[in-house]
C-alpha positions in Angstrom: 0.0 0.0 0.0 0.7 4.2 0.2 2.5 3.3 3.2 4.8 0.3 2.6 7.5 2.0 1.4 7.2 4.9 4.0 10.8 5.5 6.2 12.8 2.8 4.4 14.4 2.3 1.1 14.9 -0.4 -1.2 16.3 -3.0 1.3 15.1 -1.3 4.7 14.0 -3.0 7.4 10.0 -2.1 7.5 7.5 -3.2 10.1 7.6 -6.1 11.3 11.2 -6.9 10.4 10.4 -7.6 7.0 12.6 -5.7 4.3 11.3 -4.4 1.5 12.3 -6.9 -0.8 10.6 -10.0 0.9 7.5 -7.6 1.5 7.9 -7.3 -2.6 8.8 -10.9 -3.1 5.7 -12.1 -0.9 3.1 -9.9 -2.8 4.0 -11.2 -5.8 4.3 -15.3 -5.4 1.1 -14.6 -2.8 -1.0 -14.0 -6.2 -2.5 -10.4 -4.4 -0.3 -8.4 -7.1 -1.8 -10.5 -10.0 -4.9 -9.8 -8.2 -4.5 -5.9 -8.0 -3.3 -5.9 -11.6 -6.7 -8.0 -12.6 -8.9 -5.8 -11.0 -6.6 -2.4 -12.8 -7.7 -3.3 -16.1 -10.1 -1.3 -18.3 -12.9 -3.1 -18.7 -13.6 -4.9 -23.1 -16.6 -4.5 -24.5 -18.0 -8.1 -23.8 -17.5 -7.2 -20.3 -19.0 -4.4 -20.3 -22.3 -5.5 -21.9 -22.4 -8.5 -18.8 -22.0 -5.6 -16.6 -24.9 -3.7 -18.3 -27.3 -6.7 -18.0 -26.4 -7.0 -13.9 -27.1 -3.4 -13.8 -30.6 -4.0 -15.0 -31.3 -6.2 -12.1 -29.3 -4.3 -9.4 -31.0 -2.2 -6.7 -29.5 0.5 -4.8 -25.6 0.2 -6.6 -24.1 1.5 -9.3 -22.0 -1.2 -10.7 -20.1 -0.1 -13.3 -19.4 2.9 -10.8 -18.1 0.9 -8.2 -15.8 -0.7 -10.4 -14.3 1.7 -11.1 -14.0 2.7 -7.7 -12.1 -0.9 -7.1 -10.1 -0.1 -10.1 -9.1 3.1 -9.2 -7.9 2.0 -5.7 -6.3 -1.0 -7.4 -4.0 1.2 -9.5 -3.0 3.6 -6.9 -1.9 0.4 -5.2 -0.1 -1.1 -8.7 1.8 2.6 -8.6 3.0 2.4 -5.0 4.3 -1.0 -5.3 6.1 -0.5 -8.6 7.7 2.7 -7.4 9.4 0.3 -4.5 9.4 -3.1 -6.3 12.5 -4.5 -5.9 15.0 -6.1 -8.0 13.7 -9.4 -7.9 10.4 -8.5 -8.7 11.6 -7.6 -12.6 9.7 -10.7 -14.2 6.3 -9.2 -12.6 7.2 -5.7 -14.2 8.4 -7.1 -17.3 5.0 -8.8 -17.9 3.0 -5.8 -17.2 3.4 -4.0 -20.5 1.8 -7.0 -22.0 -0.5 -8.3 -19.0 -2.0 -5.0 -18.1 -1.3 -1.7 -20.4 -1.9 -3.4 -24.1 -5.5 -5.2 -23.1 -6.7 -2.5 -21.2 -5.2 0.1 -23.9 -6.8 -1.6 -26.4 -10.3 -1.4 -24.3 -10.0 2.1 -24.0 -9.3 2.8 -27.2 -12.8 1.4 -28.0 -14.5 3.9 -26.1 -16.2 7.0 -27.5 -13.4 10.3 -27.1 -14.0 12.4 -25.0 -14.4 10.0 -22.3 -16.6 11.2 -19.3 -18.0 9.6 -16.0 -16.9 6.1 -15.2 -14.8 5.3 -18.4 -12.7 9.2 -17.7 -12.2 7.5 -14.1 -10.9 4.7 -15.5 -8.5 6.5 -18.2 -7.0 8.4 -15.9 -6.1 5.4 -13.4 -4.6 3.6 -16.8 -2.8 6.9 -17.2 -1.3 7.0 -14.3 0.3 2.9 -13.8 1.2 3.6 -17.5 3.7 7.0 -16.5 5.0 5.8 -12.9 6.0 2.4 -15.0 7.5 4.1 -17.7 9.4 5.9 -14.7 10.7 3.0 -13.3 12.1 2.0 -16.5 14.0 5.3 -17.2 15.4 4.4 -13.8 15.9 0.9 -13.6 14.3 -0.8 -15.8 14.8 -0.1 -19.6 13.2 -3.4 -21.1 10.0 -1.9 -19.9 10.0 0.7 -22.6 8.5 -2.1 -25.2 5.6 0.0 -24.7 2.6 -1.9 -26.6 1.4 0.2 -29.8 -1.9 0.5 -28.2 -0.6 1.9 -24.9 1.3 4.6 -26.6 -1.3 5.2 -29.3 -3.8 6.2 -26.0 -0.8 8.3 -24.5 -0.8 10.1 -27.4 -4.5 10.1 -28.0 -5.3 11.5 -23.8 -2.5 14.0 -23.9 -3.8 15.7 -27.2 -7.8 15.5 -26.6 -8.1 13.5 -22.9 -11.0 14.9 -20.9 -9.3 16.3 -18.1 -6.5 17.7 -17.1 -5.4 14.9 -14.8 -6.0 12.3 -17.7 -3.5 14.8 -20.2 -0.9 15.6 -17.6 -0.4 11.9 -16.7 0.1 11.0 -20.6 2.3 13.5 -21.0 4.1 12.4 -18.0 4.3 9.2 -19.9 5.4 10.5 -23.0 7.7 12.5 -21.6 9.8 9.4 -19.7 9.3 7.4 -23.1 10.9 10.4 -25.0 14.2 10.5 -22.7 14.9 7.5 -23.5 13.5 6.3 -27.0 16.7 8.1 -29.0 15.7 6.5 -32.4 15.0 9.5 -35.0 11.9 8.0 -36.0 10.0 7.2 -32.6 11.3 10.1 -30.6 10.0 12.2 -33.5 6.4 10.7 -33.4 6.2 11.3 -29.4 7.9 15.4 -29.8 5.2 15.6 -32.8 2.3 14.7 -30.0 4.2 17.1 -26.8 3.9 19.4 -29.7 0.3 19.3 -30.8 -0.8 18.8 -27.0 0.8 21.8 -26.0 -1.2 24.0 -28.9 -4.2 22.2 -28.5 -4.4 22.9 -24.4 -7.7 24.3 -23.1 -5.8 24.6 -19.9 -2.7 26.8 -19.2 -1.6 24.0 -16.9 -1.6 21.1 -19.2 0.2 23.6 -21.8 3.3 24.0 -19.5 3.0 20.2 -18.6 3.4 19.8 -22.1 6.4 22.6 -22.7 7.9 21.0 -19.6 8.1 17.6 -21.3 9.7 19.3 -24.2 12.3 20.7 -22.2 13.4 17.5 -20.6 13.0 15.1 -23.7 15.6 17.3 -25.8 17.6 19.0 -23.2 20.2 17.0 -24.6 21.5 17.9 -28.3 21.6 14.7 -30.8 18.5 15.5 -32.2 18.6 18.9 -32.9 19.1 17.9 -36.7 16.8 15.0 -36.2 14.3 15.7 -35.0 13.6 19.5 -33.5 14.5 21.4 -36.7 12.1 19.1 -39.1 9.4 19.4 -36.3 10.2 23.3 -35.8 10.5 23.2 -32.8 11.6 27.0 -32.2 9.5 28.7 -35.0 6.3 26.6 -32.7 7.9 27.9 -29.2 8.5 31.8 -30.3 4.7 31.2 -31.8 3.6 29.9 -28.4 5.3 32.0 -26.0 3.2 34.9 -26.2 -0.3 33.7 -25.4 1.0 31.5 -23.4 3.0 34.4 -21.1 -0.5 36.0 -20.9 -2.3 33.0 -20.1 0.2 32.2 -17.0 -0.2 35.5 -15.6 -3.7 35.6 -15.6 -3.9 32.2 -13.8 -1.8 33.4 -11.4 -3.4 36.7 -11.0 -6.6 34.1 -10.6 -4.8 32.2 -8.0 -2.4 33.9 -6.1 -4.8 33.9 -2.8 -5.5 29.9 -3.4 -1.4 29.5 -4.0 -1.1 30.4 -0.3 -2.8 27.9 1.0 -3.0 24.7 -1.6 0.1 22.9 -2.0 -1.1 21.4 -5.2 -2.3 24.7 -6.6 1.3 26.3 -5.1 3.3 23.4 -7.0 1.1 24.6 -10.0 1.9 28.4 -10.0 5.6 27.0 -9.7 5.7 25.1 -12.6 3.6 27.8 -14.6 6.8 30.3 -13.9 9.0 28.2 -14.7 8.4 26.9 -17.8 7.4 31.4 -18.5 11.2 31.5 -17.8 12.6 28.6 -19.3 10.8 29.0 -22.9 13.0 32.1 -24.0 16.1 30.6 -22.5 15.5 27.1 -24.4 15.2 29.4 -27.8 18.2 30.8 -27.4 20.2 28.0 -26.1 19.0 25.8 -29.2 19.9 28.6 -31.6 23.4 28.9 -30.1 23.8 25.1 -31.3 22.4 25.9 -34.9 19.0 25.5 -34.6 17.2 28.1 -37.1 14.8 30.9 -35.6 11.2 31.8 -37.7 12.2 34.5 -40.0 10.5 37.9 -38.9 7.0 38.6 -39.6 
């Protein structure tokens, strides 16, 4: 759980006496994690019209709601115990890609976009397993970025047009940990084409800098200036953005300077929002000092 991890690192003795590797070891051979990871999944379309007919029959429950509920709590679960799993738990995080992410991909994909209501719930839980594993494989694990096609095709799908903000945010945390590492022309040019579209697209000033953030850290290096960023115009798209986007950011924090006081989450926000305000003109500049050509004047 939330807490398993809490005062002791990867080999720590935890409560009990147990470390955190035989804590790891036991949830997996136990059969709980293939449990939790069963009841993570997005539900297919066959199960969804069995869920349908129990519905008819049900009284005083909303099913499909309170699976989602289950699934939701599931995959906060998955998250915590793959942000601690151990070394010897890489077979059970190797299959997951596979056992988890593609199926449930796949049955998401099937929905009607924009999601809303139960299926949004269960999007964003998806979401969120998908970028804390792709985390843990920038880390540690690097066979984990396989991603299946139909995992990354819903990345890219929520983090252009997903229904919330928390739904975009957490595929473009995903995208973002695939970009670092995919170096291959090709892919990392597909995934910088999305960061790209998801940033202009953004109803939300928030998601925008999520998305300019991701930019930042998938090319702060320089082998694909050539490759990738000048074919994708990269800079002629940033000078284009920063503008509205410097007058969106101070408006939001004119909006929620009071609430910034008082809400950690909404504080983080208002940090990231001025950072990225910063960071745009310097990333310009930086790239053109490597070669990178700026948009001709108007």
């Amino acid at each position: 759980g939330a807490g398993a991890g809490a005062g002791a690192g990867a080999g720590g003795v935890l409560a009990g006496g147990l470390t955190a590797e035989e804590i790891g070891e036991w949830v997996g051979s136990s059969g709980l994690l293939s449990l939790v990871v069963t009841h993570s999944r997005v539900l297919g379309a066959e199960e969804r019209a069995v869920l349908a007919q129990r519905q008819a029959v049900a009284v005083n429950i909303d099913l499909q709601q309170a699976l989602v509920d289950l699934q939701g709590d599931c995959a906060q679960c998955l998250c915590n115990w793959i942000d601690l799993a151990p070394a010897s738990c890489a077979s059970f995080l190797n299959a997951l890609p596979d056992s988890l992410l593609a199926p449930s991909a796949a049955n998401a994909l099937e929905l009607p976009n924009p999601l809303s209501g139960p299926h949004l719930e269960a999007a964003e839980a998806l979401a969120s397993v998908t970028s804390v594993l792709l985390a843990k494989a920038e880390q540690a694990s690097p066979s984990l970025l396989s991603l299946p096609p139909s995992a990354q095709q819903a990345l890219a799908l929520w983090a252009k047009d997903g229904a919330s903000d928390a739904l975009r945010i957490s595929a473009l945390t995903g995208l973002k940990h695939l970009g670092k590492a995919l170096r291959d022309p090709e892919a990392n040019g597909a995934i910088g084409t999305v960061l790209v579209q998801a940033a202009q697209a953004a109803s939300s000033v928030i998601v925008a800098a999520e998305a300019v953030n991701a930019m930042f850290d998938v090319y702060a290096e320089d082998d694909l200036n050539q490759a990738v960023l000048v074919p994708l115009r990269l800079l002629e798209c940033l000078v284009a953005f920063q503008g509205p986007f410097k007058a969106g950011a101070a408006q939001w924090l004119k909006d929620h300077k009071e609430a910034a006081r008082h809400a950690p989450e909404i504080r983080a926000q208002a940090s990231t929002l001025k950072e990225v305000r910063a960071n745009i003109p310097r990333f310009i500049e930086y790239k053109h000092s490597m070669g990178m050509p700026l948009p001709a004047p108007a």
